[in-house]
GURONU-657054 format. One line per 3 residues: their letters; for each residue x, y, z of N, C-alpha, C, CB. Coordinates in nm, 4 decimals. Each point is the difference from the previous one (the first is absolute). Glycine has a CB too. Example, Ala and Ser with C-alpha at 12.3 -4.5 7.8 and 13.67 -1.06 7.14 Angstrom:
<atoms>
AS> 1.3190:-0.5690:0.7800:-0.0890:0.1190:0.0000:0.0900:0.1200:0.0000:-0.1892:-0.1173:0.1246 ~ 0.1542:0.2223:-0.1966:0.0820:0.1190:0.0060:-0.0770:0.1090:0.0730:0.1184:-0.0628:-0.2145
</atoms>
This chain:
<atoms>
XXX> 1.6364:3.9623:1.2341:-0.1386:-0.0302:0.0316:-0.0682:-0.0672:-0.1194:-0.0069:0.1952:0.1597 ~ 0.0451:-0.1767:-0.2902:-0.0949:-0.0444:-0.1160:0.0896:-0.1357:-0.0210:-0.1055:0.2560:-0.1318 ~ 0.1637:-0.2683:0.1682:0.0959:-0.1662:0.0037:-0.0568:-0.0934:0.0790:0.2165:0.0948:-0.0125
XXX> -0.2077:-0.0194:0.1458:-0.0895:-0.0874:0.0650:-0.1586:-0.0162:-0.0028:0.1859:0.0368:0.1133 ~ -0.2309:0.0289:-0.1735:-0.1631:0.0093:-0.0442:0.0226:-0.0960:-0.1507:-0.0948:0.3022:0.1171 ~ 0.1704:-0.2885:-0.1971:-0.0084:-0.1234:-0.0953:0.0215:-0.1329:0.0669:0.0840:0.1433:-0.1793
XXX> 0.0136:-0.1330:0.2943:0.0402:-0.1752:0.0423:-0.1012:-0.0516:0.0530:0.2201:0.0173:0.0577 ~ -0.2982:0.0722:0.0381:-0.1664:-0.0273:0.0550:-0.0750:-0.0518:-0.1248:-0.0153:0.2094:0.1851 ~ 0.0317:-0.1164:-0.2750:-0.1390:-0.0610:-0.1097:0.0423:-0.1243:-0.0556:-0.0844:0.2290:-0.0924
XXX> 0.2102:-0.2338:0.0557:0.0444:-0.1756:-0.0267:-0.0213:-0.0523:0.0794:0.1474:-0.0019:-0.1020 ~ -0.1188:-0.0390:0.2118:-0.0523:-0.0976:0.0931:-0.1124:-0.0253:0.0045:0.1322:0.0433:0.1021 ~ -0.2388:0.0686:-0.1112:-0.1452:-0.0139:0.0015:-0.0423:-0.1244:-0.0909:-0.0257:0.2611:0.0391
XXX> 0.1163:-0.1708:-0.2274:-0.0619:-0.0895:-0.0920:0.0772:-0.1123:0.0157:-0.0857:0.1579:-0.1571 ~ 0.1992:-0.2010:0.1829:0.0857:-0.1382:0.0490:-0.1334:-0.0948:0.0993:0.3070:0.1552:0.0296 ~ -0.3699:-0.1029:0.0408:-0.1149:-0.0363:0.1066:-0.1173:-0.0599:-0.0638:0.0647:0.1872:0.1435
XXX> -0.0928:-0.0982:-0.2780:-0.1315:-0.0155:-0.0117:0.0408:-0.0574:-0.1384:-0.1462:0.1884:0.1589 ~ 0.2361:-0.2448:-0.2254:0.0526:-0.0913:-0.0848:-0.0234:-0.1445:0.0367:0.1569:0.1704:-0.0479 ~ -0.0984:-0.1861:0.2172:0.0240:-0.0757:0.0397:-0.1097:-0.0888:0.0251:0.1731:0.1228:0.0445
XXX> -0.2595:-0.0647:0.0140:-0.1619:-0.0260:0.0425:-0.0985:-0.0481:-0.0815:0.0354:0.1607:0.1193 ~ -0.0266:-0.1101:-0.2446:-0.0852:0.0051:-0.0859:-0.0539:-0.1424:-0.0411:0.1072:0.2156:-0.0577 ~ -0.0125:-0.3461:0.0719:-0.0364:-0.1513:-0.0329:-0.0734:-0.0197:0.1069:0.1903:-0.0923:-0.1228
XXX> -0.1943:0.1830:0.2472:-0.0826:-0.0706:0.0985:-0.1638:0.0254:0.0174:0.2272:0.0065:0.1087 ~ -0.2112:0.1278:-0.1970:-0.1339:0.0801:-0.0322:-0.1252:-0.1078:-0.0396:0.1555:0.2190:-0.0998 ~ -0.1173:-0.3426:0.0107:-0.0871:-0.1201:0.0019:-0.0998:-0.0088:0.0912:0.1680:-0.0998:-0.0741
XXX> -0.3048:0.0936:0.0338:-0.0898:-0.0546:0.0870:-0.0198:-0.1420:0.0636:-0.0722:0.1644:-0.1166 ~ 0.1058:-0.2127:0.2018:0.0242:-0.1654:0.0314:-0.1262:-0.0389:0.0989:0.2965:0.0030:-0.0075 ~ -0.4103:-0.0474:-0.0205:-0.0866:-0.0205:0.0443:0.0143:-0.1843:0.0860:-0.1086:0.2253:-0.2022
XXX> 0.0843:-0.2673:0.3244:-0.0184:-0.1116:-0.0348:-0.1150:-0.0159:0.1389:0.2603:-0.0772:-0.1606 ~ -0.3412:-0.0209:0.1144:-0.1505:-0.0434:0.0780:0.0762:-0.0400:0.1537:-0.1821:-0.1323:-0.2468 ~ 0.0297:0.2162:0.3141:0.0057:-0.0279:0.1178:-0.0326:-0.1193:0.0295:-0.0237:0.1914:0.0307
XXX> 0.1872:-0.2883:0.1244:0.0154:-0.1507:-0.0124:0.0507:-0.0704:-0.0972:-0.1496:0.0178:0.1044 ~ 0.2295:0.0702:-0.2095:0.0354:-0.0858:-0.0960:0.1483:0.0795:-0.0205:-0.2631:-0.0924:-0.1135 ~ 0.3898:-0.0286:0.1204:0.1233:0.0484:0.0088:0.0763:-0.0138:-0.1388:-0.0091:-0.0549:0.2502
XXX> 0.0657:0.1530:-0.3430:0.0795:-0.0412:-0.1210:0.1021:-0.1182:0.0277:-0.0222:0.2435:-0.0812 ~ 0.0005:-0.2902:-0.0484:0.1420:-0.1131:0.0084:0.0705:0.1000:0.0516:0.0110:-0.1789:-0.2040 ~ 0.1388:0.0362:0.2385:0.0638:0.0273:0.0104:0.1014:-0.0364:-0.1078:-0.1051:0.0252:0.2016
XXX> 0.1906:0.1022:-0.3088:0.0319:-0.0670:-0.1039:0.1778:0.0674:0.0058:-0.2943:-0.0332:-0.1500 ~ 0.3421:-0.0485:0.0259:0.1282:0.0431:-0.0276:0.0261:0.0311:-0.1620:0.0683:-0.1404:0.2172 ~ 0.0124:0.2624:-0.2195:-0.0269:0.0061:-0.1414:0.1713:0.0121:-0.0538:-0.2872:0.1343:0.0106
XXX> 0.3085:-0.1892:-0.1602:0.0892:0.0045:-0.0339:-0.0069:0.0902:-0.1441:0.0474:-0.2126:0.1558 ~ 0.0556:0.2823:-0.1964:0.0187:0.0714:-0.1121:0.0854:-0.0054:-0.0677:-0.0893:0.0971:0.0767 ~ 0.1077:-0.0386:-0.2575:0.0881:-0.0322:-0.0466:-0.0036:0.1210:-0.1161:0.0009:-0.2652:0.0909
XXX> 0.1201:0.3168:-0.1192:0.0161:0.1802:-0.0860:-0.0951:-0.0712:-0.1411:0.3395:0.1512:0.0752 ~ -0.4140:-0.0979:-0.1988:-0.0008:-0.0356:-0.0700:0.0209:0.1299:-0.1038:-0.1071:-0.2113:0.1164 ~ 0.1630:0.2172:-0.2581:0.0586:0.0785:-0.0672:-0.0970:0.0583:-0.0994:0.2055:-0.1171:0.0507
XXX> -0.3210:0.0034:-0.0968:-0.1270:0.0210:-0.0485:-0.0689:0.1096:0.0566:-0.0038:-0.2182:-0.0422 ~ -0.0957:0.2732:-0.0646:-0.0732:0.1078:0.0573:-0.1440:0.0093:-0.0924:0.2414:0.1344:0.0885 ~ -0.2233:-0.2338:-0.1910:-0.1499:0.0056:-0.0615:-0.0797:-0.1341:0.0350:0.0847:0.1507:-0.2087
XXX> -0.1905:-0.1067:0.1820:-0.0905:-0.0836:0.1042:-0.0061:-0.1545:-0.0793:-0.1745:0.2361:0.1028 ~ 0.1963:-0.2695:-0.1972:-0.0363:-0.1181:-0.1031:0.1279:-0.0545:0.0824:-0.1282:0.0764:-0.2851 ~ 0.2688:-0.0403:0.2822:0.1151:-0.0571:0.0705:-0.0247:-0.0439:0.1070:0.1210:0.1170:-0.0873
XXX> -0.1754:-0.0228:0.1546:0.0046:-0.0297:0.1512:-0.0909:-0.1307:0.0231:0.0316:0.2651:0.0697 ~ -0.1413:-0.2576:-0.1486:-0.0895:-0.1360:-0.0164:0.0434:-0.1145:0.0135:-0.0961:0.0963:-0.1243 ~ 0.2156:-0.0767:0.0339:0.0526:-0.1206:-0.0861:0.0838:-0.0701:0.1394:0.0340:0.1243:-0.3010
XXX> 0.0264:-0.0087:0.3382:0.1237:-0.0518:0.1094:-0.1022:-0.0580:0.1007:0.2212:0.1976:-0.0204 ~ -0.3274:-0.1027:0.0505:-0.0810:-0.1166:0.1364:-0.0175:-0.1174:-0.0595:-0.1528:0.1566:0.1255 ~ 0.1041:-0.1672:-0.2618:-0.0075:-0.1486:-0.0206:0.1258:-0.0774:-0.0027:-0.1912:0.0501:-0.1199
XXX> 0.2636:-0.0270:0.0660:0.1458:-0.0576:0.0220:0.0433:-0.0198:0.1157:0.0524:0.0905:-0.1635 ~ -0.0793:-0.0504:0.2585:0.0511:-0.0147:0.1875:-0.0794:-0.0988:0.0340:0.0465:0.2407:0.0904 ~ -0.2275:-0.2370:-0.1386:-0.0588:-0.1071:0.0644:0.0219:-0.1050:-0.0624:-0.1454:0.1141:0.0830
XXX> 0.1484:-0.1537:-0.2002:0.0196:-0.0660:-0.0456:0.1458:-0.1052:0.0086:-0.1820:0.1644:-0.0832 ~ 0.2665:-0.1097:0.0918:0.0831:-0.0664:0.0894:-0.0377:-0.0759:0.1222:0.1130:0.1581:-0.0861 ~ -0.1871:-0.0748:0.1723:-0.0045:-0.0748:0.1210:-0.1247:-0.0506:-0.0096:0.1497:0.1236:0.1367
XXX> -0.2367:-0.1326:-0.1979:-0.0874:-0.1135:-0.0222:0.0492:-0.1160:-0.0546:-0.1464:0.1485:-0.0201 ~ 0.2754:-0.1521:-0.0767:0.0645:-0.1130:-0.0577:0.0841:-0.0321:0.1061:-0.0124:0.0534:-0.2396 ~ 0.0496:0.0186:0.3127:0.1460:-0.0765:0.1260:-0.1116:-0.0663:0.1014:0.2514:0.2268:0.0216
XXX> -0.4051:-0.1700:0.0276:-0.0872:-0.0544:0.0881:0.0001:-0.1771:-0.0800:-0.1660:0.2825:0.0832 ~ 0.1365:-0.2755:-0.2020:-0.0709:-0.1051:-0.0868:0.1409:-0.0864:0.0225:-0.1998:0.1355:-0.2061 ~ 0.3154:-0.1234:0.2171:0.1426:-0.0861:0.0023:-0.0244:-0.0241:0.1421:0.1896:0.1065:-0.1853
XXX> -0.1968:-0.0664:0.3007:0.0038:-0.0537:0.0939:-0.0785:-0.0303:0.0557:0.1239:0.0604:-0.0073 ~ -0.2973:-0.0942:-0.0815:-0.0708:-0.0780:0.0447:-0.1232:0.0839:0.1173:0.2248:-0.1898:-0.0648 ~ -0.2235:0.3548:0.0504:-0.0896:0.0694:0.0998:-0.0856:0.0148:-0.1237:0.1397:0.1311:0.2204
XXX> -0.2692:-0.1638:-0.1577:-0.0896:0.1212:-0.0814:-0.0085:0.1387:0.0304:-0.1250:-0.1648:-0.0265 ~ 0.1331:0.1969:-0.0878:-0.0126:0.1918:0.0127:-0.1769:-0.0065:-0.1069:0.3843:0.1399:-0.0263 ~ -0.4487:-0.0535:0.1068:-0.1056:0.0988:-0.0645:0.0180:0.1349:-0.0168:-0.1288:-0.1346:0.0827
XXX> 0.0951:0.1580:-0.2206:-0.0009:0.1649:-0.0342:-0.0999:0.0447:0.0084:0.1365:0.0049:-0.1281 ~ -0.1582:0.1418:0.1723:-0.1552:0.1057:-0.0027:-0.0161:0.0913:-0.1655:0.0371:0.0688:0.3262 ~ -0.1383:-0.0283:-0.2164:0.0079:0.1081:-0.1592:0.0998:0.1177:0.0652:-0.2995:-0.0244:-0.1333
XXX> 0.2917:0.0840:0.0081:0.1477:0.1379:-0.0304:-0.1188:0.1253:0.0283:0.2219:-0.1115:-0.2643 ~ -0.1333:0.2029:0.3167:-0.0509:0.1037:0.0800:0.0790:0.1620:-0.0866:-0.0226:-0.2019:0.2747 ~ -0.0636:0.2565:-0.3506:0.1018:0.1098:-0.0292:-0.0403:0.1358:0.0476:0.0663:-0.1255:-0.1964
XXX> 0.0701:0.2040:0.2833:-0.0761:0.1337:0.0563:0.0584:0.1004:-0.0994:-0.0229:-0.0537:0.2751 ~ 0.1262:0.0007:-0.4178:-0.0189:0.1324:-0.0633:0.1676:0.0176:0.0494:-0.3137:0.1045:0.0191 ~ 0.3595:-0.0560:0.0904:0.1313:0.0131:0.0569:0.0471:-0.1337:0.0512:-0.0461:0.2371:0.0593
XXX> -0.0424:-0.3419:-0.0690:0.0757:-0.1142:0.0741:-0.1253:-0.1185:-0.0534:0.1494:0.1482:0.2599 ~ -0.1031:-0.2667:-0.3003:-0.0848:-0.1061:0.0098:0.0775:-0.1088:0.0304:-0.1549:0.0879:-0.1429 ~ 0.0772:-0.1805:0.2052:0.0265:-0.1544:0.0879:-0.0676:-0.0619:-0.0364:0.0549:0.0367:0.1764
XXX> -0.0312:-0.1592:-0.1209:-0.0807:-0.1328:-0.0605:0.0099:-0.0761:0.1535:0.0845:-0.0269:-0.3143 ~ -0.2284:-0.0693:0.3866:0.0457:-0.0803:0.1146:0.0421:-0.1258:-0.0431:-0.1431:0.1086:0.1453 ~ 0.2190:-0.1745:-0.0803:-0.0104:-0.1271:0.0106:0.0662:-0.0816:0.1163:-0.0267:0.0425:-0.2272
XXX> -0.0257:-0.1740:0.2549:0.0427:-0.0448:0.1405:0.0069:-0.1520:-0.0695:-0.1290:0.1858:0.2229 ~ 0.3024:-0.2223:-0.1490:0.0600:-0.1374:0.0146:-0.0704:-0.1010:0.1177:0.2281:0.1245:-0.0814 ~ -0.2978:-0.1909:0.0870:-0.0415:-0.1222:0.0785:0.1927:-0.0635:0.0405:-0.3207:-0.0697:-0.1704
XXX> 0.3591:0.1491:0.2487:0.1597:-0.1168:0.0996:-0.0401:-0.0487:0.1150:0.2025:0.1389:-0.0481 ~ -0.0943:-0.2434:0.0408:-0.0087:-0.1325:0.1268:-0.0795:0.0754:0.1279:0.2722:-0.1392:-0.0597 ~ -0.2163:0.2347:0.0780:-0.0550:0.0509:0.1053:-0.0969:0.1107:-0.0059:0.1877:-0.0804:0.0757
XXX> -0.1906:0.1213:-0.1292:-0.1211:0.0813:-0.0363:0.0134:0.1024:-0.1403:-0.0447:-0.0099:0.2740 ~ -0.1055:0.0724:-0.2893:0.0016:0.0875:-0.1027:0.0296:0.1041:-0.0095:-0.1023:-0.0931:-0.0296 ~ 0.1964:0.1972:-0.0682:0.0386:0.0144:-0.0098:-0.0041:0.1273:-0.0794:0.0276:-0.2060:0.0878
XXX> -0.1022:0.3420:-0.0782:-0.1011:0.0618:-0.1076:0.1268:0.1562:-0.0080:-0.3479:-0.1214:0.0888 ~ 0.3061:0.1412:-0.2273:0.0744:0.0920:-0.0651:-0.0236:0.0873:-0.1142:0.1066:-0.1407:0.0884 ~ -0.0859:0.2332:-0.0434:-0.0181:0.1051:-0.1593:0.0964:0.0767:-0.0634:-0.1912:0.0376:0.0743
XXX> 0.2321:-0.0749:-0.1795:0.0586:0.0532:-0.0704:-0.0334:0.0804:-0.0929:0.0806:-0.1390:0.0653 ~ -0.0011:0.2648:-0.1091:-0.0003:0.0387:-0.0946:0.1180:0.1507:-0.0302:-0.2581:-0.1450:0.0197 ~ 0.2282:0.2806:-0.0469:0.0524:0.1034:0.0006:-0.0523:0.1164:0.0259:0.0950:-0.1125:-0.1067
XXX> -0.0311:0.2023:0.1243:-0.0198:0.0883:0.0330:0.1033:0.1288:-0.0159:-0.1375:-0.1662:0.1113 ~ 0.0483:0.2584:-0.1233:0.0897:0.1825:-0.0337:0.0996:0.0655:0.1341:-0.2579:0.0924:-0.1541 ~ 0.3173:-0.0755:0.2009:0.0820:-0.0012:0.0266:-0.0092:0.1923:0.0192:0.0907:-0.2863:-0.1064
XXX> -0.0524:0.3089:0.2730:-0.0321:0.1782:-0.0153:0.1103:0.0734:-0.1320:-0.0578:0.0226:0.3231 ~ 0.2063:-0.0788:-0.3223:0.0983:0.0062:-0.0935:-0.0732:0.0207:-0.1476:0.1628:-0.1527:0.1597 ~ -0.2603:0.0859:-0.2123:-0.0412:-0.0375:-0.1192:0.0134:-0.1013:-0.0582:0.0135:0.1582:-0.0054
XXX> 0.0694:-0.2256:0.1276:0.0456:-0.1526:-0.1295:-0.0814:-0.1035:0.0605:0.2833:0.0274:-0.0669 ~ -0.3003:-0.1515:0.0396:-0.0737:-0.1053:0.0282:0.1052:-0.1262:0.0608:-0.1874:0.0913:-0.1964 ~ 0.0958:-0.1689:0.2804:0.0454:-0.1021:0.0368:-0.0946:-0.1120:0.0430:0.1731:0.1463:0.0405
XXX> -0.1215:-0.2917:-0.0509:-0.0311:-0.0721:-0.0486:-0.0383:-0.0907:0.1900:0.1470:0.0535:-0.3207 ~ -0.2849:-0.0889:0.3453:0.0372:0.0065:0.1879:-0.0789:-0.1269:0.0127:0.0033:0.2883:0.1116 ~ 0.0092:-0.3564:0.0178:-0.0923:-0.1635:-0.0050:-0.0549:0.0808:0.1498:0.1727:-0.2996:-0.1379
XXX> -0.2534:0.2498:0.2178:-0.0611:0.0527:0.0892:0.0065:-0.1231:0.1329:-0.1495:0.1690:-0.1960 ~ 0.1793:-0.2648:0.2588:-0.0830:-0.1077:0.0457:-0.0051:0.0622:0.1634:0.0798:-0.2347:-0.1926 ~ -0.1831:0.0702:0.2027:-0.0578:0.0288:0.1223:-0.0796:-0.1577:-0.0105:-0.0209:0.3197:0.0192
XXX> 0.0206:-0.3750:0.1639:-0.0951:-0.1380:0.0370:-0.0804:0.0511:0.0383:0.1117:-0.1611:0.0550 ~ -0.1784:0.2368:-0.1220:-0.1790:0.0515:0.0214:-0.0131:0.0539:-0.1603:-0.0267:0.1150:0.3113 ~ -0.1348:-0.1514:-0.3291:-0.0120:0.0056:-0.1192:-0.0137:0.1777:-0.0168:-0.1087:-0.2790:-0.0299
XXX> 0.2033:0.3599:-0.1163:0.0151:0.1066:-0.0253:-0.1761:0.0640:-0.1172:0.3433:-0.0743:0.0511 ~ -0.3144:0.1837:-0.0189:-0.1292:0.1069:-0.0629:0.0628:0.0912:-0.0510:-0.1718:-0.0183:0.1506 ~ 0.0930:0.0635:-0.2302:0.0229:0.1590:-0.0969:0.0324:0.0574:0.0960:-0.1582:0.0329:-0.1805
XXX> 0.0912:0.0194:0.3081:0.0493:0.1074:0.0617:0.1347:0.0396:0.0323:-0.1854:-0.0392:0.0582 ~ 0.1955:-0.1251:0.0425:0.1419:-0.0239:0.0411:0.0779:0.0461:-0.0898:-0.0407:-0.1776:0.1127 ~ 0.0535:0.1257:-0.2082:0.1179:0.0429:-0.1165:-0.0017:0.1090:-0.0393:0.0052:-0.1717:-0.0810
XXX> -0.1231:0.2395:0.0181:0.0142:0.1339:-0.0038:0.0711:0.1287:0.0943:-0.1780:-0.1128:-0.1025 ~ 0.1662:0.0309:0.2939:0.0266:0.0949:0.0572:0.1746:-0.0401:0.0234:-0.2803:0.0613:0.0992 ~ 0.2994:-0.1721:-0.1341:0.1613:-0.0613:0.0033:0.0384:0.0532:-0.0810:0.0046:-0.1936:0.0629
XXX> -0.0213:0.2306:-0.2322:0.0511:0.0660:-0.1016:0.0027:0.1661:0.0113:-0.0778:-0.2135:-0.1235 ~ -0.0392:0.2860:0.1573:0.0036:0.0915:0.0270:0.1054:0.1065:0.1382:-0.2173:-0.1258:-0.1435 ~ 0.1956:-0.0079:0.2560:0.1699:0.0373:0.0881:0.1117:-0.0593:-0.0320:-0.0991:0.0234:0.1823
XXX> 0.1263:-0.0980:-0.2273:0.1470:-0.0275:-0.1138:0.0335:0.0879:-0.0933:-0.0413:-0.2087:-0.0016 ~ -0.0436:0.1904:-0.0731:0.0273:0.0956:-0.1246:-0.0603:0.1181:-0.0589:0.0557:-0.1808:-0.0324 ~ -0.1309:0.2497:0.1055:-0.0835:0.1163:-0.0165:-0.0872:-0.0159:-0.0837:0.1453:0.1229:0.0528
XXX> -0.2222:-0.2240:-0.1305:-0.0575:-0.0128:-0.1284:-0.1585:0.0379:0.0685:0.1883:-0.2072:-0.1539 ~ -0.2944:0.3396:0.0750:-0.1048:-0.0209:0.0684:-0.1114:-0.0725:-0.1070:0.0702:0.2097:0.1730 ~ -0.0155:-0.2655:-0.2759:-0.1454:-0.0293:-0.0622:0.0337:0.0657:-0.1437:-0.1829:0.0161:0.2360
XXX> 0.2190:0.1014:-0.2626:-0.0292:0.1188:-0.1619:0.0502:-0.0936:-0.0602:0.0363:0.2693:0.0196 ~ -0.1866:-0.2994:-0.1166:0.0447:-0.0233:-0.1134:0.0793:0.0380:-0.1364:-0.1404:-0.0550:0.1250 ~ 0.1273:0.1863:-0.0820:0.0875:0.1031:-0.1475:0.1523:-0.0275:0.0226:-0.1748:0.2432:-0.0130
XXX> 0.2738:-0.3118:0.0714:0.1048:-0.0387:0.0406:0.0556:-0.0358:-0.1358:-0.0653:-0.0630:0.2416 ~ 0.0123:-0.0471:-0.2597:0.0574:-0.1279:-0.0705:-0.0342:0.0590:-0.1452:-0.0471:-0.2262:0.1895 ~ 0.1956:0.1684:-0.2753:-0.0223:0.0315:-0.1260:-0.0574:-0.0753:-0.1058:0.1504:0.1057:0.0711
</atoms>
């Protein structure tokens, strides 16, 4: 009986482990539909925040120089920091349309960080991303994270 009363309580907390990225508040205005976006990720090994800086700049920066070789304009936004995760927007003007994206990183429920681009053909917001990072990667915002 106490075996099976522990396997119950694991499952519970297995349950409420599980849930917990969804706990996010995701607000969005009535008549008004979130992009629709796709997000890509990548492990990163860094864990102090000056690094992690460095590497978002190093990712965009690349692809602002590969935009500039093949002749797209790219615009950058301003940089967004929540402390567990900061991004930066920016959107490519292509043949066929624009092209909007945010990059940056984020904490990771594990503890480790990774390095993520966001896009979407509708123009992206803080929220959006916040609530894309927060169900990807559990990150809610704490700033006391980062070293």
């Amino acid at each position: 009986m106490k075996k099976f009363s522990l396997c119950i309580l694991a499952g519970l907390l297995a349950l409420v482990l599980y849930l917990e990225p969804f706990s996010v508040k995701a607000e969005t205005l009535p008549g008004t539909d979130a992009p629709t976006v796709s997000m890509t990720s990548i492990s990163l090994e860094e864990s102090e925040k000056w690094i992690l800086d460095e590497v978002l700049s190093d990712y965009v920066s690349e692809h602002v120089v590969n935009m500039e070789e093949a002749s797209v304009p790219c615009t950058i936004g301003e940089l967004i920091d929540r402390g567990t995760s900061s991004y930066l927007f920016y959107q490519d003007e292509q043949a066929d349309g624009t092209v909007y994206t945010a990059a940056g990183y984020a904490l990771t429920q594990d503890g480790s960080y990774v390095y993520f681009e966001l896009t979407s053909a509708s123009p992206l917001d803080t929220a959006t991303v916040d609530f894309e990072i927060a169900k990807n990667f559990g990150s809610n915002g704490d700033t006391n994270s980062l070293s």
